[in-house]
Backbone as CSV, one residue per row, in Angstrom:
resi,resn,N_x,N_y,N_z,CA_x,CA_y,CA_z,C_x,C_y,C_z
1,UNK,19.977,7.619,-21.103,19.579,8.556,-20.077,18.170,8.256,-19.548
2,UNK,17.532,8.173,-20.166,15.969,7.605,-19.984,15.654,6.372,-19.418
3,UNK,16.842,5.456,-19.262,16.873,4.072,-17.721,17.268,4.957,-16.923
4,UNK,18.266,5.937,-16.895,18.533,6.147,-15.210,17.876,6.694,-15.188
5,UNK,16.999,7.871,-15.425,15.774,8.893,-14.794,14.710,7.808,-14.290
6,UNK,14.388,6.798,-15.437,13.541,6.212,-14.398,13.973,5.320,-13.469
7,UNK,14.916,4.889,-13.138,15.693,3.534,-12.642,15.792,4.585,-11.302
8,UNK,16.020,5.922,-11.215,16.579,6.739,-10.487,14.971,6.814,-9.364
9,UNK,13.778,6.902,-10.453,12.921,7.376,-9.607,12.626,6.010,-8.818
10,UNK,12.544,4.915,-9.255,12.014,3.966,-9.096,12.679,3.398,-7.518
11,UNK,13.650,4.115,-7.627,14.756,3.541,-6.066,14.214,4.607,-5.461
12,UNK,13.732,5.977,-6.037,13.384,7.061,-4.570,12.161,6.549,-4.307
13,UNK,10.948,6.126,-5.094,9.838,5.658,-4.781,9.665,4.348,-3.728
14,UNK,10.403,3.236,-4.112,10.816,2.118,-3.385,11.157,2.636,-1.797
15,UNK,12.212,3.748,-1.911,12.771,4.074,-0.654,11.599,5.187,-0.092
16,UNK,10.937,5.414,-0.576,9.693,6.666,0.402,8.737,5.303,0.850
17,UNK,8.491,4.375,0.121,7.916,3.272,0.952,8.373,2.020,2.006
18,UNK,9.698,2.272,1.979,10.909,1.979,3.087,10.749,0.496,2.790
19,UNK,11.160,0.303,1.231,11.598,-1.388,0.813,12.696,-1.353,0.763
20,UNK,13.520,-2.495,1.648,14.894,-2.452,0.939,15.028,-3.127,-0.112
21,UNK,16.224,-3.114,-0.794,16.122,-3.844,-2.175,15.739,-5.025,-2.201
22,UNK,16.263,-5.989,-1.079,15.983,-7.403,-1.306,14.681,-7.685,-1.142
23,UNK,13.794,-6.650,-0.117,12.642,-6.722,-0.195,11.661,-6.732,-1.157
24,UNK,12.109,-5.586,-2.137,10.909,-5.596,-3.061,11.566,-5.972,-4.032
25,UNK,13.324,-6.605,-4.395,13.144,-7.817,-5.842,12.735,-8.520,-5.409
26,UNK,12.471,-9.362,-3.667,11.664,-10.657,-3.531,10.002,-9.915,-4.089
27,UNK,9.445,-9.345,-3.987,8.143,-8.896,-4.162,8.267,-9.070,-5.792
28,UNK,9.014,-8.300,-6.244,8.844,-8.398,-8.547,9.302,-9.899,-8.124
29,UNK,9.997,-10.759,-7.871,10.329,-11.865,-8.436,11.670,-11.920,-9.111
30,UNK,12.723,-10.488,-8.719,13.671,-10.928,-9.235,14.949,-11.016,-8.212
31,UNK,16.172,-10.919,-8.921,16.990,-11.056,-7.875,17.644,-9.572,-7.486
32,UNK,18.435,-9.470,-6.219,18.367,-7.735,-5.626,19.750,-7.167,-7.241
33,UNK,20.466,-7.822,-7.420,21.394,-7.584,-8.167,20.912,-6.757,-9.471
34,UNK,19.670,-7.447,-9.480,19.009,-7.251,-11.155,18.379,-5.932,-10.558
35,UNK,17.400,-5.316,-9.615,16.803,-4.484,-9.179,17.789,-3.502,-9.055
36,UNK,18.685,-4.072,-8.531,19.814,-2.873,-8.669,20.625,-2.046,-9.688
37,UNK,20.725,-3.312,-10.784,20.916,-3.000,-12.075,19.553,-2.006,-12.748
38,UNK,19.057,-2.599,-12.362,17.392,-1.252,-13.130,17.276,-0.009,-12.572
39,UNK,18.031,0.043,-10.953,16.875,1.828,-10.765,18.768,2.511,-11.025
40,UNK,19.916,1.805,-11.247,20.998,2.264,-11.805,20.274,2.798,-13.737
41,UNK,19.473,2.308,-14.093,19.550,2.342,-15.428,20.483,1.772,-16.253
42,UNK,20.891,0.114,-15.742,22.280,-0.091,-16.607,20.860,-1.112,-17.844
43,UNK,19.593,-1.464,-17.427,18.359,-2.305,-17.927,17.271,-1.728,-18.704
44,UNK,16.668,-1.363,-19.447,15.336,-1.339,-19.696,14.559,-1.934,-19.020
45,UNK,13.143,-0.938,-17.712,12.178,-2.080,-17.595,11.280,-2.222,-18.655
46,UNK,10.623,-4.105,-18.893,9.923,-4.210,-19.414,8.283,-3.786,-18.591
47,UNK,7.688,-3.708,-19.782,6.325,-2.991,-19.680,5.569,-3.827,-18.740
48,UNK,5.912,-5.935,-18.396,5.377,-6.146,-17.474,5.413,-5.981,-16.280
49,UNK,7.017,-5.867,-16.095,7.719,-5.340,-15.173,7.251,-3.957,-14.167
50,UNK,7.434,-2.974,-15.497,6.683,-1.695,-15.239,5.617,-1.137,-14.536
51,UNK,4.560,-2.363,-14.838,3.055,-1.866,-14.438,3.305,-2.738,-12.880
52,UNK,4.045,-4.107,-13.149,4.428,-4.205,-11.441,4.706,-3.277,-10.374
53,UNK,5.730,-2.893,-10.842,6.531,-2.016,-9.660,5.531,-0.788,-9.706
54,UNK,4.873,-0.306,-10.881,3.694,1.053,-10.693,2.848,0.178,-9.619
55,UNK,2.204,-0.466,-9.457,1.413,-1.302,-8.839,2.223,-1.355,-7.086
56,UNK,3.358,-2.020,-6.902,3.344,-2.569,-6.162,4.263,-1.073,-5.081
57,UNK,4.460,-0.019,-5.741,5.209,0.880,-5.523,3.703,2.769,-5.238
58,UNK,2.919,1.769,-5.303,1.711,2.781,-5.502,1.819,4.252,-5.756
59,UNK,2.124,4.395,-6.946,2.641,5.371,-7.731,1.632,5.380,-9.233
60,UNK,2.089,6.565,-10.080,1.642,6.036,-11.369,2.470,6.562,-12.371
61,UNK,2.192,5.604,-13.606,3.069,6.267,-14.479,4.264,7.326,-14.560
62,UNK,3.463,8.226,-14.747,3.643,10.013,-14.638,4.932,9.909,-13.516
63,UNK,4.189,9.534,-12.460,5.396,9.596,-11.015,6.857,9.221,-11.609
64,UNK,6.704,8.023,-12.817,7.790,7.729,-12.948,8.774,8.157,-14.073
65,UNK,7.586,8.537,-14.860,8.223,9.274,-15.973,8.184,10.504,-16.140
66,UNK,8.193,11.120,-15.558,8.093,12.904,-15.040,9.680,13.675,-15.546
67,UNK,10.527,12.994,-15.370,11.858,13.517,-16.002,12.179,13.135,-17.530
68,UNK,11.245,12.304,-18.118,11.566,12.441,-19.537,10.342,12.543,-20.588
69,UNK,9.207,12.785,-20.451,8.468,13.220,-21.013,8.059,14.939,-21.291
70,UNK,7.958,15.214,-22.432,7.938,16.339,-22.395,6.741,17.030,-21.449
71,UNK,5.879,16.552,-21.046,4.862,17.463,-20.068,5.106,16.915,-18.896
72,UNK,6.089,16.440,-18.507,6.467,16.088,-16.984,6.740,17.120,-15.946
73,UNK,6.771,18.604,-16.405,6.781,19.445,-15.332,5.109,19.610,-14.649
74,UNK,4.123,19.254,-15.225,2.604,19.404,-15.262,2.800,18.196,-13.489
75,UNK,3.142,17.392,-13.870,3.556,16.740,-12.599,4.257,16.794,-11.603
76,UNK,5.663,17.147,-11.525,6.279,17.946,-10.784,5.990,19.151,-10.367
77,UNK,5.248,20.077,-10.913,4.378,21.135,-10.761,3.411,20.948,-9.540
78,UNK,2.310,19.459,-9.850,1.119,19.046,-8.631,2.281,18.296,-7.868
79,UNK,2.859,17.793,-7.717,3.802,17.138,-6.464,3.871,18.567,-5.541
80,UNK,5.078,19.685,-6.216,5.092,20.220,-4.993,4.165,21.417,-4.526
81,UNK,2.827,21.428,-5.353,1.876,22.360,-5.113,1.340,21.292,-3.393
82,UNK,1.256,19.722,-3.757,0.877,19.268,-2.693,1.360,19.901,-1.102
83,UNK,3.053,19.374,-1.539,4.132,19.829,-0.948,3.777,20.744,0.339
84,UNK,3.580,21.824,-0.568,3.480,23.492,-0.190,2.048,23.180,0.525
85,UNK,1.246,22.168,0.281,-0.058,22.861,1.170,0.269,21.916,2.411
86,UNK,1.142,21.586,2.661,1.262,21.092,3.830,1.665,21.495,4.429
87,UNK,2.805,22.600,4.470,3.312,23.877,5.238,2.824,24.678,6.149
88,UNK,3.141,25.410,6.443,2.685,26.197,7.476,2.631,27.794,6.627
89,UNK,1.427,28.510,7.156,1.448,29.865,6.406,2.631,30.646,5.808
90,UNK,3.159,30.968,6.745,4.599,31.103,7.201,5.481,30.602,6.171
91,UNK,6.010,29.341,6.105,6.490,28.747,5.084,6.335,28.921,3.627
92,UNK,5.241,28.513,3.592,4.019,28.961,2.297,4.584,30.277,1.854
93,UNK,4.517,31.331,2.306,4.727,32.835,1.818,6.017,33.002,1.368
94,UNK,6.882,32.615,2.154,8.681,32.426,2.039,8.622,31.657,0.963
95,UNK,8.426,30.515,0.470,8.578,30.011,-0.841,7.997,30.792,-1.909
96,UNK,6.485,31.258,-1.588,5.928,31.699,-2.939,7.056,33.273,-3.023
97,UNK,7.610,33.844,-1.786,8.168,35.026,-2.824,8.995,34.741,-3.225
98,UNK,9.893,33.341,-3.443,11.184,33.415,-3.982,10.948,32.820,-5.200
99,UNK,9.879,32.123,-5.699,9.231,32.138,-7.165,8.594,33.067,-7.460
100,UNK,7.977,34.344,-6.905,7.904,35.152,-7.471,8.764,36.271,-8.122
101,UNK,9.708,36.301,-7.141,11.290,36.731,-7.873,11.655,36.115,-8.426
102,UNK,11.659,35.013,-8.779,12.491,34.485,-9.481,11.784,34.582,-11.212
103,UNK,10.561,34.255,-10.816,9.342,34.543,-12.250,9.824,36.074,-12.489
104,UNK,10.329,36.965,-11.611,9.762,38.395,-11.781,11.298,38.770,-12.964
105,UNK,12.721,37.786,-12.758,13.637,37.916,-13.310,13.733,37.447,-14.585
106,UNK,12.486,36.581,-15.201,12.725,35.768,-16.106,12.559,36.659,-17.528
């Protein structure tokens, strides 16, 4: 489970920087098949690997391991606090009351 969460993020990250696959296995040096095999999680990346694509994917760590570490909501948490300040007032208020109901049910 812990290749596809990250294999998973690693293709949304790739794709918010609009690489296609063949693009950025030519960039790691590998072939698109194998890249494809990794953000599937059928691979382990290695750790040199790793700090590549953190590198070349300008991201960090955290970004990528946010779904299996236990304090990965601390990150997902500042992602969409960002999120939200980009909104419009308006917006902003409509989200915060439906976490506040939703906190208010817990």
């Amino acid at each position: 489970m812990i290749e596809k969460a990250i294999g998973k993020r690693v293709q949304e990250f790739r794709k918010k920087k609009h690489f296609t696959q063949q693009a950025f296995a030519e960039m790691l040096g590998i072939s698109t098949n194998y890249l494809s095999a990794l953000e599937r999680g059928v691979y382990n990346i290695k750790n040199e690997m790793l700090v590549q694509i953190i590198n070349l994917l300008d991201c960090t760590a955290d970004d990528l391991f946010c779904d299996v570490i236990d304090n990965g909501y601390r990150v997902r948490a500042s992602r969409l606090s960002e999120q939200i300040e980009k909104l419009s007032p308006e917006e902003q208020a409509r989200i915060f009351a439906v976490v506040e109901a939703m906190l208010k049910n817990q």
